[in-house]
C-alpha positions in Angstrom: -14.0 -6.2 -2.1 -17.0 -4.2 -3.5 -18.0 -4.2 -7.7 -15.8 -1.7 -8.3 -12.8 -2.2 -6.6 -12.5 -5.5 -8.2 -13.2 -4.2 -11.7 -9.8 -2.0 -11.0 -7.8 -4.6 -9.8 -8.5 -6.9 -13.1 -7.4 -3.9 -14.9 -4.3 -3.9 -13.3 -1.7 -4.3 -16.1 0.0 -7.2 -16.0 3.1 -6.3 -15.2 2.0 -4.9 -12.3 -0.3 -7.1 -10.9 2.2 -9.1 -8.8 3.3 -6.2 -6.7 -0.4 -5.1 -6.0 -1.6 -8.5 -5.2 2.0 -9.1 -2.7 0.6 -5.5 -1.3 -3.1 -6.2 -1.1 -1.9 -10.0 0.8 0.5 -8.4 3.5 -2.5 -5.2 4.1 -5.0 -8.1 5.0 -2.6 -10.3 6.7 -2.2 -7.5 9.0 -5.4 -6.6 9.0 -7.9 -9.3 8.0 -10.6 -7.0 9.3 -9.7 -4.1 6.9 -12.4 -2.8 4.7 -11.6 -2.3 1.0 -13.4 0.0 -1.4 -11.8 2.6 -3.7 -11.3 6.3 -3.1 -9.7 8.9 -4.6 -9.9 6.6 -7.7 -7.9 3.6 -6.1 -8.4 0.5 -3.6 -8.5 1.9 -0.1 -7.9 -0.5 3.0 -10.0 1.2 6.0 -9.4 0.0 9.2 -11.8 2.3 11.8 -11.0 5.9 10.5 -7.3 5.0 9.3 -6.8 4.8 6.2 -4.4 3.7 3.4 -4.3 3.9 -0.7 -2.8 1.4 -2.6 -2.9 3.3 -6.8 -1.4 1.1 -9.2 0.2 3.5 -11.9 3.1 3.1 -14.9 5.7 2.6 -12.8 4.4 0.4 -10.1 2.1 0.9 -6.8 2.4 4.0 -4.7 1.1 3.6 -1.4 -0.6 7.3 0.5 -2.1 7.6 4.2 1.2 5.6 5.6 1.9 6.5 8.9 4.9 9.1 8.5 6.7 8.3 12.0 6.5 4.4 11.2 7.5 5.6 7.4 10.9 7.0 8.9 12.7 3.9 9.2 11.5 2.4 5.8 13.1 5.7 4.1 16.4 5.7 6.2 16.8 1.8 4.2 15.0 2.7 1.3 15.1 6.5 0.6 13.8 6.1 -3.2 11.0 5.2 -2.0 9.7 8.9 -1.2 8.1 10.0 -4.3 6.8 13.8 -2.6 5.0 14.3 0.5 3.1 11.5 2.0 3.8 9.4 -1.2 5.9 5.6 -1.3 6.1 4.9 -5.0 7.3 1.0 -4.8 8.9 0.3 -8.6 7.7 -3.2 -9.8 11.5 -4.0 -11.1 12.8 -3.0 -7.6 10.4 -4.0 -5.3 11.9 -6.9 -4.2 14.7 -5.1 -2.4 11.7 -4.2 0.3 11.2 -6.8 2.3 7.5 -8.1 3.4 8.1 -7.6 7.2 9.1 -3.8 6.1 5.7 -3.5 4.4 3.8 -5.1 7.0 5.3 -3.2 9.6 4.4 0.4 7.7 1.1 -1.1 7.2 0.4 -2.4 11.0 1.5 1.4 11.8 -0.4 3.0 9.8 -3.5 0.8 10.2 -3.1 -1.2 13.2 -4.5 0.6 17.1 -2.1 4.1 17.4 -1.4 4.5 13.6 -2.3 7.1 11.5 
């Protein structure tokens, strides 16, 4: 993790920081090889040309860049989760009703050979 994309996860308010760093663990368990700078003003796993944005903001973390077809089953559980188009907004006081293998699965989809 570059400079700067460290100096914006210790500003992560405290509240929040739990549910970036259980994001940030299950992106690089699926994908230990990702690359992780910040773009569009937030950490950004890269993984050959895929991408995927992980913004930490009032409410919690919204993910962007998820692959949309792998993103279909997550909403049928979770439909709250769809905050506009191409946006997951993941609430720190309900997170826990997503299950880890959920996440990883969206993020092996979406960054893993095939994704998006």
């Amino acid at each position: 993790m570059d400079t700067e994309t460290q100096t914006y996860v210790d500003a992560i308010d405290p509240g929040h920081r739990p549910l970036f760093d259980r994001v940030h663990r299950l992106i690089l368990a699926a994908c230990p090889d990702a690359d992780i700078g910040l773009s569009y003003g937030m950490p950004t796993y890269r993984v050959g040309d895929r991408r995927l944005h992980v913004g930490v903001w009032r409410h919690g973390v919204s993910v962007y860049g998820w692959d949309q077809e792998a993103g279909a089953g997550l909403l049928s559980r979770h439909p709250r989760l769809l905050s506009g188009k191409g946006t997951l907004r993941l609430r720190s006081q309900e997170a826990d009703d997503v299950t880890d293998d959920e996440l990883t699965a969206l993020v092996r989809a979406s960054l893993g050979p095939g994704g998006s």
